[in-house]
N, C-alpha and C positions, 0 to 999 in steps of 0.2 A: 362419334358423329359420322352417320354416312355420306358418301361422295357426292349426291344428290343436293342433302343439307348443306353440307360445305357451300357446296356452287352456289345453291340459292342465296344463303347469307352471303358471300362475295361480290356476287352480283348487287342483291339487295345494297351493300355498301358502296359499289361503286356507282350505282344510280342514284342514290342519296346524295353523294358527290358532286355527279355532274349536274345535277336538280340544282344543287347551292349556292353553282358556280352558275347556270343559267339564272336561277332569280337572283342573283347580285347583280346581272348585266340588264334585268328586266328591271329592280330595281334604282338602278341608275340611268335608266333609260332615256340614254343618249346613244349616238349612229356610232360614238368611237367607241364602247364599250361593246356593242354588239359586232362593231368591224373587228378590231384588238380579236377577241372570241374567236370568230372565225377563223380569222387570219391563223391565227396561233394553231387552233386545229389543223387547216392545211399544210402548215409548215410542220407539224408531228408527223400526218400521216407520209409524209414525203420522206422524211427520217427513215420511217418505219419502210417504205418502198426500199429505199436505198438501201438497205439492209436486207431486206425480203432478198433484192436482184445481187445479194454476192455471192461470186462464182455460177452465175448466167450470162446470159449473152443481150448483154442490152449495154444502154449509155447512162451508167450510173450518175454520173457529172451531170450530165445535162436534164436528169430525172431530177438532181438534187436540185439545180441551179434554178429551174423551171417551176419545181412547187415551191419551192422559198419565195423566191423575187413576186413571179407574179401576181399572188392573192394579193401582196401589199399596194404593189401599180393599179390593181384593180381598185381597191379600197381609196387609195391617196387619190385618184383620179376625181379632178373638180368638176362640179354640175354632173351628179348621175343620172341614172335613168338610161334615153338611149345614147349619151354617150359611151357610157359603161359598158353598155351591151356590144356596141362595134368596137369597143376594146377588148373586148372579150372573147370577140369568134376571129380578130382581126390577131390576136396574140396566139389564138389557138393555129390558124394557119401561119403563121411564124414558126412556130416551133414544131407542126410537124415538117415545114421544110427545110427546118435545120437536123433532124432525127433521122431524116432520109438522105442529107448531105453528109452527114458526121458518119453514115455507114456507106456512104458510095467512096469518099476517102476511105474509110475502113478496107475495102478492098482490093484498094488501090495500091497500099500503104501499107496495111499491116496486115496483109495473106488471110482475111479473111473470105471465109467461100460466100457463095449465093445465100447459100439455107442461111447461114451466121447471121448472115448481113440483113437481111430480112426478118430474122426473127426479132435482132435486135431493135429494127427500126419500130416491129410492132409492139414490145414489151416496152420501150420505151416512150411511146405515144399513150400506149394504154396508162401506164403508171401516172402520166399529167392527168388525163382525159378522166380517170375514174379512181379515186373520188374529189382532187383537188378542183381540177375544171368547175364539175358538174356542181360541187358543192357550195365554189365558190360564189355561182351565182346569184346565189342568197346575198349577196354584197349590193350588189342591182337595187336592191327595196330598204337599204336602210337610210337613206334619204325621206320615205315617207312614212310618216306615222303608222296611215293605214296599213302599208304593205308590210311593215314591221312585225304586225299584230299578227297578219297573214302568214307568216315567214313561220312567227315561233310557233303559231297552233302548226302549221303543216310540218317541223322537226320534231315539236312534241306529239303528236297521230303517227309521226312513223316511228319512233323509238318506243310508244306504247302499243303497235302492233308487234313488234322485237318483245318486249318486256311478257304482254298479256300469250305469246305462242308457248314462252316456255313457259309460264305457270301453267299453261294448262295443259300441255304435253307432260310436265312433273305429274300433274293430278290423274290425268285423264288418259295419257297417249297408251295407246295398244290395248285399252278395255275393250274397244270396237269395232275398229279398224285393225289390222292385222298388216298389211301393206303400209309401209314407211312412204310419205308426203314426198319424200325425193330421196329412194333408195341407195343412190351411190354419189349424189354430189353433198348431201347433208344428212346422212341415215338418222340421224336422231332427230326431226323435225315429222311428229305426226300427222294424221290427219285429223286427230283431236286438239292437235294443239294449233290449228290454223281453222278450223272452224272457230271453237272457243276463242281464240284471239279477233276471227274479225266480228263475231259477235257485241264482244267487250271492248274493242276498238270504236266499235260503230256508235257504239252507247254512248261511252266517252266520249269521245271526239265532238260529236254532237250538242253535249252540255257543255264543253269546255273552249266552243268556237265563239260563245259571245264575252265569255271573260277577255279573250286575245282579240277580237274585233268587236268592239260596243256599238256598231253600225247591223252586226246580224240578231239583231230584234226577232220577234215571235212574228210569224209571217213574210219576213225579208225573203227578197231573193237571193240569198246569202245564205240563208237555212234551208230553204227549197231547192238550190241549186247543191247541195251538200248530198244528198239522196243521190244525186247522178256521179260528183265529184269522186267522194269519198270511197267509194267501193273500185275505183278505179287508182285511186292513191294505196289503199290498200293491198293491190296483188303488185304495184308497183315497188313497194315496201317490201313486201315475200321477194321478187325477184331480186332487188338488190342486195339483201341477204346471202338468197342463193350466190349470184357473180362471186360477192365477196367470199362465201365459198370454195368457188372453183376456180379462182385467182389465187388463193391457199393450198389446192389440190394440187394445181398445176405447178406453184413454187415451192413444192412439198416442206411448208411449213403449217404447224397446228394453228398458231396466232400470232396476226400482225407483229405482236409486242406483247408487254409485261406490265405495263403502269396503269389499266386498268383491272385490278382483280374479278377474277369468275368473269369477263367480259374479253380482256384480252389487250390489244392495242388501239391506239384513235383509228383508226383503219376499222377495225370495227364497229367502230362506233359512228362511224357516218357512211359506210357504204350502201346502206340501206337510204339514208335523207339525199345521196346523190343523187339516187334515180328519183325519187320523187322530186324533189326540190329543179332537178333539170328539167323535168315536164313544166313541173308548176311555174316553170319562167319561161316558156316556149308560148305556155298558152295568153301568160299577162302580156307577152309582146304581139302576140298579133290578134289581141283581143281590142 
């Protein structure tokens, strides 16, 4: 079995996985089965952070303390919507002015220098901020049916922009193109395999918006509005890929983690739906 193969059946199995575990929560579809979900992702990839930052210079405690605790304060928080939402940027300025306190003590206290104490603050901020924060926000919409619908087609459009780049980079990459899609921060990502992907994204995505919203009908401004949306969700998608990337470069590890085969760790697996799902709740608020 080549390396290639291997990958793809690994992958293939762990996307079959998380598909079974998504329609059990689609099936039960109720707001605790979809919060529970979430929640539960957050608090892995927050694991996976705390682990990424041993032996770096950051606030592993308070990295931990911060993705655990508060996707669930988010969740449990009565009457959503915009309460939710001012718990959300109101928690986010909380914590990072405890990340920049816990290192102004830090040099206070424990002989750490400027550079320490600054890196810390920012490794520490980043690790809430991306992908727990961002992802969490999907918690906002499980209050309403509608935006439910909304939620799962725009996680399931970015994991099938993830999914459609490598087939076709497996199939396709470097018959064409000769230049790598992003030479040093993800050298195996080509530009066969991101064409072909938002191609078969677009496609998808397209047919697969009125099973997840029965409101975007043939003609809706829903399907009309998708032509301008979608193409902007989609390099949305590629770039958080990329971070997630270069958040691995930088903390010179291959993969978040180990409990998703040929995929890697939950950190993988949503640092892509943070940046899109952070848009796509910026724009339902001040729409």
């Amino acid at each position: 079995m080549t390396p290639k193969l291997k990958t793809f059946l690994e992958r293939g199995f762990s996307t079959i996985l998380l598909l079974s575990i998504l329609g059990g929560a689609v099936a039960w579809n109720h707001p605790t089965g979809y919060g529970v979900l979430i929640c539960l992702l957050c608090n892995l990839t927050t694991w996976e952070w705390f682990c990424m930052l041993k032996g770096k210079v950051a606030n592993r405690l308070l990295v931990l303390m911060g993705g655990i605790i508060y996707p669930w304060l988010l969740f449990l928080l009565p009457d959503g919507g915009i309460k939710q939402l001012n718990f959300a940027f109101g928690a986010l300025v909380v914590y990072c002015i405890a990340a920049f306190l816990c290192n102004l003590f830090g040099m206070d206290y424990r002989q750490k220098n400027a550079a320490e104490a600054l890196s810390a603050t920012g490794s520490s901020i980043l690790a809430f901020i991306y992908p727990v924060w961002l992802f969490s926000l999907s918690l906002i919409f499980i209050h309403s049916e509608h935006s439910i619908g909304l939620m799962l087609w725009l996680i399931l459009f970015t994991k099938m922009s993830d999914i459609w780049a490598y087939v076709s980079g497996v199939l396709l990459g470097g018959r064409f193109i000769s230049r790598r899609f992003s030479p040093v921060v993800s050298p195996k990502k080509t530009w066969e395999g991101i064409i072909g992907s938002f191609i078969l994204t677009m496609t998808a995505g397209y047919f697969l918006l009125p099973l997840c919203c029965p409101d975007a009908t043939t003609g809706s401004n829903l399907l009309v509005e998708y032509f301008y949306i979608a193409p902007i969700l989609f390099i949305l998608s590629v770039a958080g890929d990329l971070a997630g990337s270069l958040i691995k470069r930088g903390l010179e590890v291959k993969d978040s983690g180990s409990l998703l085969p040929g995929i890697g760790g939950i950190f993988d697996l949503i640092d892509s739906p943070a940046f899109t799902v952070g848009i796509f709740t910026a724009i339902m608020a001040i729409s």
